[in-house]
C-alpha positions in Angstrom: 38.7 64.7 -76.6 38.6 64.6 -80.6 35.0 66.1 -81.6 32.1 63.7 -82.2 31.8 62.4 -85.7 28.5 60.8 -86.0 26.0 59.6 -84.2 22.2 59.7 -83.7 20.2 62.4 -83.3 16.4 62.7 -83.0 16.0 60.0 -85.5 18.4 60.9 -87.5 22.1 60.7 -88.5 24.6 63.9 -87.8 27.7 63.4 -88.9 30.7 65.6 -90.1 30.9 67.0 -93.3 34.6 65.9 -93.7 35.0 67.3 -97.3 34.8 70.5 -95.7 37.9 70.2 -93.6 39.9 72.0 -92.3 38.1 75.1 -93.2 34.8 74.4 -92.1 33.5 72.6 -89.4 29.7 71.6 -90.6 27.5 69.2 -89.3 24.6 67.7 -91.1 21.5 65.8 -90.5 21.0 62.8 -92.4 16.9 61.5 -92.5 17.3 59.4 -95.7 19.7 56.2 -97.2 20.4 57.9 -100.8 21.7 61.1 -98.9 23.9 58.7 -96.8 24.9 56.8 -99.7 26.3 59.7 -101.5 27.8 60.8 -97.9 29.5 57.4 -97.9 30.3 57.9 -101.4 31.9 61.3 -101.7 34.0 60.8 -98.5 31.9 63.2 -96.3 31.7 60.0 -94.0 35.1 58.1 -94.5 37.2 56.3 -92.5 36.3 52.3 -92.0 34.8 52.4 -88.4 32.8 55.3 -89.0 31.7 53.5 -92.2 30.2 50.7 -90.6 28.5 52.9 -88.0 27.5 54.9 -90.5 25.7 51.6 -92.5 24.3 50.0 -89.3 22.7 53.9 -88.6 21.2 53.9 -92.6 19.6 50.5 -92.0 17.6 51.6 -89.0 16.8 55.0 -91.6 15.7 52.1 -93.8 13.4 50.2 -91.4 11.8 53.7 -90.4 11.0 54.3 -94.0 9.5 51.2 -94.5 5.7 51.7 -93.2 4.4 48.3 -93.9 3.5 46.0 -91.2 3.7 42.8 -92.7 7.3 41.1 -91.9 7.5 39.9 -95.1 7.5 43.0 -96.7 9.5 44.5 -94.4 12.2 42.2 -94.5 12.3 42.6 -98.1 12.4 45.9 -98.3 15.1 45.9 -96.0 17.5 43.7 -97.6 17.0 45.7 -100.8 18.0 48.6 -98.5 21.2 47.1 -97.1 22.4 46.3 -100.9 22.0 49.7 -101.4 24.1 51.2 -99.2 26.7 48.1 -99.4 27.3 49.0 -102.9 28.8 52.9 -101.6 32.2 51.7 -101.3 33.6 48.5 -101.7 37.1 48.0 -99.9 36.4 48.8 -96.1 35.2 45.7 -94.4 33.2 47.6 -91.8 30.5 48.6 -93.7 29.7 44.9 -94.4 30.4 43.7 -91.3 27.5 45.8 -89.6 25.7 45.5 -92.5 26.1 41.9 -91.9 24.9 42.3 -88.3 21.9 44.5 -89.2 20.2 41.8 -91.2 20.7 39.0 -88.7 19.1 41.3 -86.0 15.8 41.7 -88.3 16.2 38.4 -89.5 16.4 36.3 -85.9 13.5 38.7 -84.9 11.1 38.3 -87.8 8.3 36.8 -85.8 7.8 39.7 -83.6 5.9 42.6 -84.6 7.3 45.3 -86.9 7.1 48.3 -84.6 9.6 45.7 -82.3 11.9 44.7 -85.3 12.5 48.8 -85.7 13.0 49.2 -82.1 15.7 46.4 -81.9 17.7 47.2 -85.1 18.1 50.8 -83.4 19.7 48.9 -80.5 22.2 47.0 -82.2 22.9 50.4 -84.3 23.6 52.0 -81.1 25.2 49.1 -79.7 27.7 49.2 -82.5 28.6 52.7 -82.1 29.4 52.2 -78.5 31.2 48.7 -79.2 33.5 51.0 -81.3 33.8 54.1 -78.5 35.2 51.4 -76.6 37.4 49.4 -79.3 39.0 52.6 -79.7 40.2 53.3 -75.7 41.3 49.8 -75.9 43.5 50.5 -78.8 44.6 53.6 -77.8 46.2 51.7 -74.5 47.4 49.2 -75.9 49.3 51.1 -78.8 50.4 53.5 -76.1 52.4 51.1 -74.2 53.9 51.0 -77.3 55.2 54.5 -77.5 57.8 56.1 -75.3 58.7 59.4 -74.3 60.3 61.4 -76.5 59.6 59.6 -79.6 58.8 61.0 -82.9 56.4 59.0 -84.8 54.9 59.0 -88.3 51.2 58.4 -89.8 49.7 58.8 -92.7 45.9 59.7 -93.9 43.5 60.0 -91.3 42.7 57.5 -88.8 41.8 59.4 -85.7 38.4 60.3 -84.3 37.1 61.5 -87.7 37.6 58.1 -89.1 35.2 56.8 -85.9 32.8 57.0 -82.8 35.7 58.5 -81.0 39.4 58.5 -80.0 40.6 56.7 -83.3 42.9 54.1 -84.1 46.1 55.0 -85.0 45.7 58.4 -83.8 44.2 57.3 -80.8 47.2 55.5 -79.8 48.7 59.3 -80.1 45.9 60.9 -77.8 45.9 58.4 -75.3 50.0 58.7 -75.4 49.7 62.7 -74.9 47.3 62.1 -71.9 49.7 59.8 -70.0 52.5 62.6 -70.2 54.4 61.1 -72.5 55.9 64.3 -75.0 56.0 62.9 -78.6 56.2 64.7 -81.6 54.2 63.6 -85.2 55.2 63.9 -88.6 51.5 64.0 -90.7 52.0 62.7 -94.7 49.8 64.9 -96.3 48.3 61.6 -98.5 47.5 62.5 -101.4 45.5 62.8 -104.2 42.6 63.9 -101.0 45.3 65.2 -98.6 43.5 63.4 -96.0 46.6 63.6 -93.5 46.8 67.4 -94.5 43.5 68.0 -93.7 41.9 66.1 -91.1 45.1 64.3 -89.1 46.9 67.6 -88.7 43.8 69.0 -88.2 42.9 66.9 -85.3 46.1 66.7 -83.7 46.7 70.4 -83.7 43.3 70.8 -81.7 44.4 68.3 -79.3 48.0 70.0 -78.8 50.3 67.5 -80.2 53.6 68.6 -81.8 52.7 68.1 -85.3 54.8 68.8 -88.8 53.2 67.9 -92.2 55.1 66.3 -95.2 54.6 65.6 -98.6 53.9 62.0 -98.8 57.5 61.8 -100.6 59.5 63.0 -97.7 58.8 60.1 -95.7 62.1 58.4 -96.0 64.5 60.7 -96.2 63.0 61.6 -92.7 63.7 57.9 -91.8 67.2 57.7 -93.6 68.3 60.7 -91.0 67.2 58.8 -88.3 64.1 61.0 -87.3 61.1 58.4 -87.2 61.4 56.1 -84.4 57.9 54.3 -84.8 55.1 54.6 -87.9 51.0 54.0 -86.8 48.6 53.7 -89.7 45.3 52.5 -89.5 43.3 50.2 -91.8 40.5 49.3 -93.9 40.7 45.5 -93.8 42.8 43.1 -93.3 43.2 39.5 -94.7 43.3 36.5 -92.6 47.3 36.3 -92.6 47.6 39.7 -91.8 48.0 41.1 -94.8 46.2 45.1 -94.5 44.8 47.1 -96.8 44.5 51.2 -96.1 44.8 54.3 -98.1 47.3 54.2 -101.2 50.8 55.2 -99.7 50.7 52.7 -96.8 52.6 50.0 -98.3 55.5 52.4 -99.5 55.9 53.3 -96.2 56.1 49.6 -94.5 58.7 49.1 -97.1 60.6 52.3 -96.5 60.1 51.5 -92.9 61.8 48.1 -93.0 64.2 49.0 -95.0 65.3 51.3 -92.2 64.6 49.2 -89.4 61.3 51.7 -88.2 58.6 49.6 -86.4 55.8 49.8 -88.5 52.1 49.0 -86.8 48.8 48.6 -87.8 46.0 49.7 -85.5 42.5 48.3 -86.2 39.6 47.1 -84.5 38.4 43.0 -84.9 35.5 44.3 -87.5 38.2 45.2 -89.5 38.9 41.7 -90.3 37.7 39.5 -93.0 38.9 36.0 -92.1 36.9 34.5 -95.3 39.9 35.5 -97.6 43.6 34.2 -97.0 45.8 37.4 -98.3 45.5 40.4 -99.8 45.4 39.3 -103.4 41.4 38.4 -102.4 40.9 42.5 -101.4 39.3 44.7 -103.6 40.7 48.1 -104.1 38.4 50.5 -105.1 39.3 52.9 -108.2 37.7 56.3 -107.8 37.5 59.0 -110.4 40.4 60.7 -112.2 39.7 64.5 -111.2 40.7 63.7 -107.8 44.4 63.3 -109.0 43.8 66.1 -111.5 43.0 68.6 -109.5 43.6 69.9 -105.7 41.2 71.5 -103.8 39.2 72.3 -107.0 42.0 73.6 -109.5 43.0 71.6 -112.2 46.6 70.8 -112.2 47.1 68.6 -115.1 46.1 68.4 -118.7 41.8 68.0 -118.5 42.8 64.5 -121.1 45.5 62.8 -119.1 45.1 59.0 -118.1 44.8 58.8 -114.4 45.1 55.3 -112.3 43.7 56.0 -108.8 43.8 53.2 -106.7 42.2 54.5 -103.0 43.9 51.8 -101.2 47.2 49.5 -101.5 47.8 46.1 -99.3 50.9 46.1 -96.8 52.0 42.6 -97.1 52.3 40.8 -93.6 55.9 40.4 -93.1 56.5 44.0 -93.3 53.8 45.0 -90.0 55.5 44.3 -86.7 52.4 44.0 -84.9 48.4 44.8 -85.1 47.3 46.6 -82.1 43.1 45.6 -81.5 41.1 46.3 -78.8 41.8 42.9 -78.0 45.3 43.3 -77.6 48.6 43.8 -79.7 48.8 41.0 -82.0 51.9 39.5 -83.3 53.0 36.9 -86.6 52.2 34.6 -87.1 49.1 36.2 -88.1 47.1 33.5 -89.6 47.0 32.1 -85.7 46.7 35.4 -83.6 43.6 37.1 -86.0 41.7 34.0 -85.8 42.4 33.8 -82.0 41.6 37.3 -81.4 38.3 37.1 -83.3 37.1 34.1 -81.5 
């Protein structure tokens, strides 16, 4: 059972320090939204279900914070709130999906009495976290029928329980694979420039007994040109209404690699990852972080201090290279445009 990420904890947040990993395992308390904020920011909290848990947790921070008890107010100061923490990172749909959901509670509510407007937005936050416990056992079965014994798959960053309210999605297809008896072995790109797959995936399957090897992110196909990947699993961020996915930088190299060499190559994702109000992934934005993170690993600098660094976090896997998207739902298949919209209904 992968370790709990976040969740609520005598009116607060406690989450995972995930910068701290593998070394440390810390857990923090969270009581406020600008120490959240930079939580989001700074990847302590990553990984796009966790995000939007983590959001839908900050608003009810928010409302608590709030001590008015005129509606008008309240409501005010809560939007304000939500724009806040919606402006921490701007590629994974999650966070403003339960964002999204948040507001409509307080807003649908706004007659009642503020003490009850607090009460309920707790609710939904809870109800979200729990809506995503059980996304991710529904994944992880689906993706698992998926997987036969004996094969050796590949995944890249980190998209196991750190990344949500529990089993994962990528990874959880893993877990829930190991639990039916089914011996598999993993290959872990280390995804880079924050070795998320280094850290944290290897990390967690190790803990849960898996046979695990780690690569460098550029040994990935000559693995597949000798025949040794028989399936790929990545999660995602968001993905566009045909299908098209965005996840951490590296993805799309390997769908490519992966077709080129006739590997199966799956996306696994709950429905919140969606965003159905863009058509392809030319409408995502990719978020640019800073140019130390390529500069430097684990703290040292490896480069000249004055070098030009382009850091995309994320890169989009265009549609016709996925062979399926494994939801909660179900395993989805092309053409996409039909089967998201279906899904999400």
């Amino acid at each position: 059972m992968p370790v709990e990420t976040i969740n609520w904890k005598n009116g607060r947040i406690r989450y995972i320090d995930q910068t701290l990993l593998p070394g440390r395992l810390k857990f923090v308390e969270c009581d406020n939204i600008p120490k959240l904020w930079k939580a989001i920011k700074t990847l302590a909290i990553r990984g796009a279900p966790a995000i939007g848990i983590a959001g839908a947790l900050g608003v009810v921070l928010g409302a608590n914070s709030c001590k008015t008890e005129s509606r008008g107010v309240f409501l005010r100061d809560l939007r304000r709130q939500i724009k806040y923490l919606a402006s921490s990172r701007p590629t994974a749909v999650n966070l403003f999906w339960a964002l999204a959901r948040m507001e409509s509670v307080a807003e649908s509510n706004i007659g009642k009495p503020v003490s009850a407007i607090r009460r309920l937005l707790l609710k939904e936050a809870l109800q979200i976290l729990e809506d995503d416990r059980n996304a991710c056992r529904a994944m992880a079965r689906y993706g698992a029928s998926l997987v036969k014994a004996g094969d050796t798959i590949l995944t890249h960053c980190n998209a196991g329980g750190l990344a949500t309210a529990d089993y994962g999605t990528a990874l959880g297809v893993l877990f829930e694979s190991k639990r039916l008896g089914k011996r598999i072995k993993v290959y872990v790109d280390e995804t880079r420039p924050l070795l998320q797959g280094a850290r944290l995936t290897a990390w967690e399957l190790i803990h849960e007994r898996i046979d695990t090897t780690l690569i460098c992110d550029n040994m990935a196909a000559s693995l597949m040109a000798k025949g040794k990947i028989d399936k790929i699993f990545v999660g995602a961020d968001r993905i566009a209404s045909n299908g098209d996915t965005a996840n951490k930088i590296g993805t799309y190299s390997l769908a490519v690699l992966a077709t080129h060499h006739g590997v199966p190559f799956y996306v696994v994702a709950p429905v919140s990852t969606f965003d159905l109000d863009i058509n392809t992934g030319r409408d995502i934005p990719i978020e640019e972080r800073g140019g130390d993170e390529v500069r430097t690993v684990m703290g040292k600098m490896i480069a000249p201090k004055n070098v030009k660094v382009y850091n995309p976090a994320f890169d989009v896997t265009p549609n016709h290279l996925i062979r399926a998207i494994i939801t909660e739902k179900g395993i989805l298949k092309a053409p996409y445009s039909r089967s998201l919209r279906r899904s999400a209904a």
